[in-house]
N, C-alpha and C positions, 0 to 999 in steps of 0.2 A: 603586196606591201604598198601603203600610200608614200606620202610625199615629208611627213615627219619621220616614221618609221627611216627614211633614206637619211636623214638628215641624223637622227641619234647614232645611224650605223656608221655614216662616214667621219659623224664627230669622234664618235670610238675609234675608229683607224687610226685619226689625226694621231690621240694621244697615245694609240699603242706604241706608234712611229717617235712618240716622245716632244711631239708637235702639238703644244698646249697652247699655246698663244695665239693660234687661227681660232675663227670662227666659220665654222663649217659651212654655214648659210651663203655666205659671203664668195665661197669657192666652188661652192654648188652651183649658186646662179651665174658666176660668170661664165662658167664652164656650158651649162644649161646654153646659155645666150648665146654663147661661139657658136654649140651646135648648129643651131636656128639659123645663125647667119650663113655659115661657109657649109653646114650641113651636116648627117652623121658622119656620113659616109668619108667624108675627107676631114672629119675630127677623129674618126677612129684611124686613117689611114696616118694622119701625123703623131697620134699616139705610140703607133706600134715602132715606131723611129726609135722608142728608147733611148731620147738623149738625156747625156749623164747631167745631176745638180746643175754642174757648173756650166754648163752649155743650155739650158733654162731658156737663154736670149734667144737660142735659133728656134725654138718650139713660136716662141713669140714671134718672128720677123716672120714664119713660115704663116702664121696664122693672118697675119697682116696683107701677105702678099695674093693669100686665098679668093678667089673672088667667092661673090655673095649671092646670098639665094633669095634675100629682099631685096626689094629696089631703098634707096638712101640708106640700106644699114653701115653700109660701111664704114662710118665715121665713128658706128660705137664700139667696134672690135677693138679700139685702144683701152675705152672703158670698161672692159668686161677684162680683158689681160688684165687691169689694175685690180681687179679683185681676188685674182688667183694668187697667192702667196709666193713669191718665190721662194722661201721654204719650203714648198711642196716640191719634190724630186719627181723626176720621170716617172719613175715608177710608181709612187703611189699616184701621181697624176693618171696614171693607162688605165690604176686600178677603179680610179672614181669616175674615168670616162664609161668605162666598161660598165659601171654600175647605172651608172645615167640612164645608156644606151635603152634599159629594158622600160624605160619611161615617157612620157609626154612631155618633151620640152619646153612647149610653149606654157603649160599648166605648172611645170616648176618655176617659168620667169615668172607669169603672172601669179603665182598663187604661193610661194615662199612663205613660211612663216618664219620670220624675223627675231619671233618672241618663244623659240622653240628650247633653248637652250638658257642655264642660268646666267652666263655671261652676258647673253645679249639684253634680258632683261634687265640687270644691274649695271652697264655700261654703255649698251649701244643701243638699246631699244629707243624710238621716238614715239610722241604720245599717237602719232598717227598709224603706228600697227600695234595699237591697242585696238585684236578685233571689236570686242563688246560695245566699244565707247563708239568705233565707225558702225557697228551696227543699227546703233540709236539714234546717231545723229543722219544716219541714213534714211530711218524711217521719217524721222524729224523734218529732212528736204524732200523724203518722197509724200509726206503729205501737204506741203505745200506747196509744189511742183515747178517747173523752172526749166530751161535749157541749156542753160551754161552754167559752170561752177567753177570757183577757184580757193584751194586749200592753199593754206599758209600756216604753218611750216611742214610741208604735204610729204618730209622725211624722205620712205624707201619708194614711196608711193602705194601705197595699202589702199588710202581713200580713197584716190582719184582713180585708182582702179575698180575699186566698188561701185564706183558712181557712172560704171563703163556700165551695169545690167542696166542703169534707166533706160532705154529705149532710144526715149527723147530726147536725152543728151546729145548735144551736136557741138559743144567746146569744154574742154577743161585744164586751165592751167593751175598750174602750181609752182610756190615759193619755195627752195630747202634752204636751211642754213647750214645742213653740213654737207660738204664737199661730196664725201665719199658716198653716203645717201642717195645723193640729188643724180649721182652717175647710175645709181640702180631706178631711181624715177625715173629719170629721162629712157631708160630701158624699156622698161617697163609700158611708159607712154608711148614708145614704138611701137612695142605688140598690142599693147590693147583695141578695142574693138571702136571704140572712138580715141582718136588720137589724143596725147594731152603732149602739150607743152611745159617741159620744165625749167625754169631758169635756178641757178647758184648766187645765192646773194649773204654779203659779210656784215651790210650794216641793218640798221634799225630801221631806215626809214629809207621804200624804192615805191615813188609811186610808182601807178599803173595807170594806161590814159583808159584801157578797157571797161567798160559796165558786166557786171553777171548779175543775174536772179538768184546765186545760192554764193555763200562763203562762209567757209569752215576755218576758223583761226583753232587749229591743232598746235598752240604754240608750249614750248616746254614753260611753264609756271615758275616765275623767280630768276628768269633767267636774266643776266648782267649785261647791261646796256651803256656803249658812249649816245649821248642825244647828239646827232648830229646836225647841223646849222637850217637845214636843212628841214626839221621835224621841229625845231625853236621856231621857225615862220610858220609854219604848217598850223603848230599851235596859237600862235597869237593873232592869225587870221581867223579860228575858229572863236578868238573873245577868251582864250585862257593868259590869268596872270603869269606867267611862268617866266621864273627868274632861274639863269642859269647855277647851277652849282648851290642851290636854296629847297628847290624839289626834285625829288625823284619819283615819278609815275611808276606804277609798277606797269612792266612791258605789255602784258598782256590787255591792261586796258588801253594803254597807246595804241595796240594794234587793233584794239576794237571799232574807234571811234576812224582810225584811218581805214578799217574796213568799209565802215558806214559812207566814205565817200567813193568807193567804187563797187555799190551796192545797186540796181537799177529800184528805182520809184517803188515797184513793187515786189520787190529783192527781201530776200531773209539773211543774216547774219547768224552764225551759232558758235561759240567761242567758248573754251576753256576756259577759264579764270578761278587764281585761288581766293577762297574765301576771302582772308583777310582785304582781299583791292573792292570786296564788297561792301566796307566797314570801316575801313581805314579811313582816318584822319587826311594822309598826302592825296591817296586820290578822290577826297569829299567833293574838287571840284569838276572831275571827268564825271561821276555818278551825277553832278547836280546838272551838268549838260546833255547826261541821256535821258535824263528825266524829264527836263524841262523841254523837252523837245519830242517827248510822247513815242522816244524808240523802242525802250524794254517790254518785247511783249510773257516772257515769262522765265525763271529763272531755276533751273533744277540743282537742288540742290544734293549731289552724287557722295556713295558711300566711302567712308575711310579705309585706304588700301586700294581703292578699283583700278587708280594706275599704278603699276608695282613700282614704277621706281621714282615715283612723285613722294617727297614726305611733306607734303603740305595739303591739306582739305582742298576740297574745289567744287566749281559748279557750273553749268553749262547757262548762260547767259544767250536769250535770243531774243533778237532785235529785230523790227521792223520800220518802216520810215509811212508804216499807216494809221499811226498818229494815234496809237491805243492810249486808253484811259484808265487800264486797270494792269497791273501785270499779276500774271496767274503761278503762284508758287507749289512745287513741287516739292515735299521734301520725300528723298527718294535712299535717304542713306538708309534704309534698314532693307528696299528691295534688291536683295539682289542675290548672290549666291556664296558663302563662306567656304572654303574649302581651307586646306592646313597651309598653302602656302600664298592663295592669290584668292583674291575675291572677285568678281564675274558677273557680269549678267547673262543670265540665260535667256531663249526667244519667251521662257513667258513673264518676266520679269520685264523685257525691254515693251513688250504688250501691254502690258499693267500699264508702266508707266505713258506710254502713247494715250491711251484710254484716259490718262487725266489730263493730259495736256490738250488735246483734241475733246473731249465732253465738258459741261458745265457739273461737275462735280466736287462739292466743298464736303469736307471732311479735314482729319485732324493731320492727314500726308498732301491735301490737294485744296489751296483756296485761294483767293484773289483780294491783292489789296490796292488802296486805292491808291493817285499818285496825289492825292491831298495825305494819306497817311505817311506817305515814304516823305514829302517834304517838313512836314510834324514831326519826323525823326531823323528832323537833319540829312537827310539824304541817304540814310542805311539800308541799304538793300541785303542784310543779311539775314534770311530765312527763319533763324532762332528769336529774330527778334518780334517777328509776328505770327510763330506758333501760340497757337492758341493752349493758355495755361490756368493753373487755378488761380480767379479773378483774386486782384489785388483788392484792398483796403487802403484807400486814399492814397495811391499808389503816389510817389515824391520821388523826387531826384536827389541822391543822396549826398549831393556835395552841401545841400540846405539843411541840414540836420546835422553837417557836421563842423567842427572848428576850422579841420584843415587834414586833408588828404595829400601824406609825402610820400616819395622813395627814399628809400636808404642810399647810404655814402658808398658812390661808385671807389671800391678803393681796388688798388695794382695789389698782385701781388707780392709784387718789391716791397709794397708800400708795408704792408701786413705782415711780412717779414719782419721790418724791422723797428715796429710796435709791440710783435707778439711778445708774450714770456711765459715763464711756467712757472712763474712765483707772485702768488694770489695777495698776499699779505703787501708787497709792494705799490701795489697801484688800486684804485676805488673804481678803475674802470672795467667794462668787459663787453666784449662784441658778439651781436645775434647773427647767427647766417640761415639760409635755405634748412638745414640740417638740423638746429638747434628748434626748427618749429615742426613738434608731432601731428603726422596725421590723428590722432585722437584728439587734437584740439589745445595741445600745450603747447608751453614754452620750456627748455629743459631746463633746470634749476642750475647746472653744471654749466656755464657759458664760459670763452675762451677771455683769459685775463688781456689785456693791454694799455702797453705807458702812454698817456698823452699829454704832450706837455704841451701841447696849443689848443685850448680848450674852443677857440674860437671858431674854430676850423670843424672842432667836430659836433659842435654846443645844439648845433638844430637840424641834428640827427637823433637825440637820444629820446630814448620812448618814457613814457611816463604812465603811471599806472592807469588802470581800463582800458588801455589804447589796444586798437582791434589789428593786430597784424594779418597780413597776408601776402602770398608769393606773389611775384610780380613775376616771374620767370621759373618756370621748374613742368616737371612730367605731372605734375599732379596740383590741382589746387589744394592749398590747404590754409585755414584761418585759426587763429588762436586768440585769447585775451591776457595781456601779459600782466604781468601782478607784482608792482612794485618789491625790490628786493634790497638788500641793503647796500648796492653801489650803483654806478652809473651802466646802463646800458646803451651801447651806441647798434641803429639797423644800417645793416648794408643795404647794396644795392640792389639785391634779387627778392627783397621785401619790400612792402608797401603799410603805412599807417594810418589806419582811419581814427581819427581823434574827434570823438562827437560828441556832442551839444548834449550834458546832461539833464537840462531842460527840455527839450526836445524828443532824448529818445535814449531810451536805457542798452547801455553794450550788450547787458547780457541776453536783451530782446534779437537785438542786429546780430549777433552770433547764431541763437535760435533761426532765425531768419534765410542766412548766410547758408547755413545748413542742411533748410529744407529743400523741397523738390523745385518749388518757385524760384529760390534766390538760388539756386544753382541753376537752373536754368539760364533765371538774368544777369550769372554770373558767365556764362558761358557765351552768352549773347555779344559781351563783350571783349572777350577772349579771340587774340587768333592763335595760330597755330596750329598744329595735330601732336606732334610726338611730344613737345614743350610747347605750352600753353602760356602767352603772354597777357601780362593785364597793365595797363600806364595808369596814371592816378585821374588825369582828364576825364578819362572812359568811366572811369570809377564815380568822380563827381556826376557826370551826366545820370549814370544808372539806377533805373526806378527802383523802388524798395517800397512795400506793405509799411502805411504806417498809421497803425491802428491808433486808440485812445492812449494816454499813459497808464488806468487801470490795466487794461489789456495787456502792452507791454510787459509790466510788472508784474503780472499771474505767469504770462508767457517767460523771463525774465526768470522769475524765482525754481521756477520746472528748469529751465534750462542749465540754473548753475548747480540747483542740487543733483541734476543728471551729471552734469561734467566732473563732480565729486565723489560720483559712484564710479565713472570711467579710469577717474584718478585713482583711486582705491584699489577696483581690480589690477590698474595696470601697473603698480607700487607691487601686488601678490603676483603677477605674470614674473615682474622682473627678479622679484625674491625668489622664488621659486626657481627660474631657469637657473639664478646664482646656486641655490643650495647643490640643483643637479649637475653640475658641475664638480661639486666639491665630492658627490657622493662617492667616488671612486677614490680620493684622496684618503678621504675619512676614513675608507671600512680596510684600506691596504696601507696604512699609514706614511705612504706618500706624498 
């Protein structure tokens, strides 16, 4: 039986005993760890003690009192008790000693899978025992070699313990932010084969006065930060405007650029980061300082789902301080391994991709662009934005071709309540939401009625006929052309309205457009998110668009509205039809 196998069987015990709320892992290893220190031999002998539930505390003082069979382990036998549940009774405790016993203790500290059970990957897993992601970023530092290493936020300690096979290795510290974690690394850094040092830290910003050649920012993506006074100096000695309580950096690039200064000369960086802080607007000026500064040596861009319990895209960001002039993009979301609940890299998938990072190989998953193109694009470092696609035609920025790109009226619920009604004939007005725009490209005829008696308030929001909607927030992009109707339409605020310059360029062309593989792409390009897909109207003004001759257009233009008229038609017969079958059961039983 290996070392999961133990873990599924004791987590069954747990809950046959009706003990659902432990995590097995957790009781395994501290338990594993006492062995190692006071021994088997006098962990089986305090087992057989059989003390009842509530007498728990003597198993503990007794375990305290043990002497040790490492030299300095002593101090961590409090930390290994805090993992064992006191929930757990005498007896099932004898029972999971007894099962230990028939095993390699030191290979259950070190080698614990953390991510073995569904709990821990939906609540307590950290991105750093996510094995696949340590196994790349493993080969990533073992190709560019190094002696010391320091992971941040280095979790149960998974990396720094992978990073014990280099050979070479002769230091490795690491940062946790969570308490209970940082007391299984710090374990863990005791047995391992090069020591690592862990420290527990609450806030955002601890320097380090230390230099290393490798750092792994394992940080969790989107996580919620105080800036403290601390990391505002930190900042504004690096040359950043940054005004309190006006920006928020996303953390993960804060902790990038604070890696970079305790990085040695010829040190590597490789960092997590979500998408979105590659493209975003708040952090334009953290991206404009790694670039201008020749750090980013190439950026992967990693599959949707590969961390389970991240719902946000992401990419592995690596930096150097030897002054590269190109950074070399990876995109790497389609290598990897699908399976029904988690997605993976396997060793020949992590291979592949080393092979493009390591050779000069361009293709349509592996090329290099320049740091003259990333500053031409405002500072976007996001991978869709320089996949290579079908060439544009006098490719424009579509905020110039249009009158005026808005959001819809952020309105409260309360608000909406007590505007709504159900009586049509009373009021000229009616509001569009997320819901009321079909994926097949409409708008629904049936929109919700509402009184407004301050017109002023809602006067420039209302859409006016050709005007190009599209979601600004929702699981799905979706654009439509709305088509003046006989009252007033007011858009909310999970839509966006492109009103464009009919001299310039015809709607029904920029929908055709909107549609295809291109403008989906460079609709995407600008999009963050994963599960909901955000789009703001700036992003929208900047974003390129095909814009052929007005002939072309209007050939392109007339195809596209007589297709939306056939879509119309069918899905006018879809809907009559589901009604009729509905009724048929009424009909033929007279019901």
């Amino acid at each position: 039986m290996d070392i999961k196998s133990i873990q599924i069987e004791i987590q069954e015990r747990l809950w046959a005993e009706r003990i659902i709320d432990i995590d097995a892992n957790k009781a395994m290893f501290g338990i594993a760890t006492i062995g190692l220190i006071i021994g088997k031999d006098r962990l089986l002998e305090l087992s057989q003690d059989r003390y009842s539930m509530e007498e728990r505390r003597h198993f503990d003082n007794d375990v305290i009192l043990s002497s040790v069979k490492w030299e300095g382990a002593s101090s961590l036998k409090r930390d290994a008790l805090n993992l064992i549940s006191k929930q757990i009774s005498s007896k099932l405790l004898t029972t999971v000693i007894n099962i230990l016993m028939n095993f390699n203790l030191l290979d259950i500290v070190l080698h614990m899978d953390f991510m073995s059970t569904v709990k821990s990957i939906q609540e307590d897993c950290l991105l750093s025992s996510v094995p696949w992601i340590n196994n790349l970023v493993f080969e990533i530092m073992k190709s560019h070699g190094g002696k010391s290493v320091f992971n941040c936020d280095c979790g149960y300690g998974d990396f720094i313990v992978k990073m014990t096979d280099k050979e070479d290795i002769n230091l490795i510290d690491g940062y946790s932010f969570d308490e209970l974690a940082s007391q299984v690394a710090k374990i863990r850094g005791f047995f391992a084969r090069t020591k690592c040092d862990v420290t527990f830290i609450s806030t955002l910003y601890q320097p380090t006065d230390k230099k290393y050649d490798m750092i792994y920012n394992s940080l969790p993506c989107g996580k919620k930060y105080d800036l403290s006074y601390v990391m505002e100096l930190f900042l504004k000695d690096l040359g950043f405007s940054y005004r309190i309580n006006k920006k928020k950096y996303s953390f993960d690039l804060l902790w990038t650029i604070n890696a970079l200064q305790s990085v040695n000369e010829n040190g590597i960086v490789v960092a997590v980061v979500s998408n979105g802080a590659l493209y975003n607007e708040v952090n334009n000026d953290i991206r404009k300082y790694l670039v201008e500064n020749n750090y980013i040596k190439a950026i992967i861009s990693l599959p949707p789902s590969i961390i389970p319990f991240m719902g946000v895209a992401a990419s592995l960001i690596i930096l150097e301080k030897c002054k590269n002039k190109k950074i070399k993009m990876i995109d790497a979301k389609e290598i990897c391994e699908k399976q029904r609940r988690i997605t993976s890299f396997s060793d020949d998938n992590i291979n592949y991709i080393m092979k493009l990072y390591l050779e000069p190989i361009e293709s349509n998953v592996s090329f290099e662009v320049s740091y003259e193109q990333i500053v031409s694009n405002d500072y976007n470092l996001g991978i869709n934005k320089y996949i290579e696609t079908d060439p544009m035609i006098n490719p424009t920025p579509l905020g110039e071709v249009a009158k005026s790109i808005f959001r819809g009226y952020q309105i409260k619920a309360t608000e909406f309540d007590s505007i709504a009604t159900i009586y049509e004939d009373d009021t000229e007005y009616r509001m569009i939401n997320v819901s009321d725009v079909l994926a097949e490209g409409f708008v629904k005829s049936k929109l919700q009625p509402v009184i407004i008696e301050d017109e002023r308030k809602y006067g420039k929001y209302l859409v006016e006929n050709r005007d190009i909607i599209i979601t600004a927030k929702n699981t799905t992009i979706k654009t439509a052309i709305y088509k003046q109707q006989n009252y007033k339409t007011i858009l909310t605020g999970n839509l966006i309205v492109i009103r464009v310059d009919d001299s310039k360029i015809n709607p029904y062309y920029l929908k055709a457009f909107l549609d295809s593989r291109l403008g989906e792409s460079m609709i995407n390009s600008i999009a963050t998110g994963t599960t909901v897909k955000s789009i703001n109207p700036n992003n929208l003004k900047k974003m390129y668009i095909s814009l052929p001759s007005m002939e072309i257009q209007n050939k392109i233009a007339l195809m596209s509205k007589d297709n939306l008229g056939r879509i119309k038609m069918l899905l006018d017969n879809y809907n009559n039809a589901m009604k009729r079958q509905r009724k048929i059961y009424d009909i033929v039983t007279g019901y």
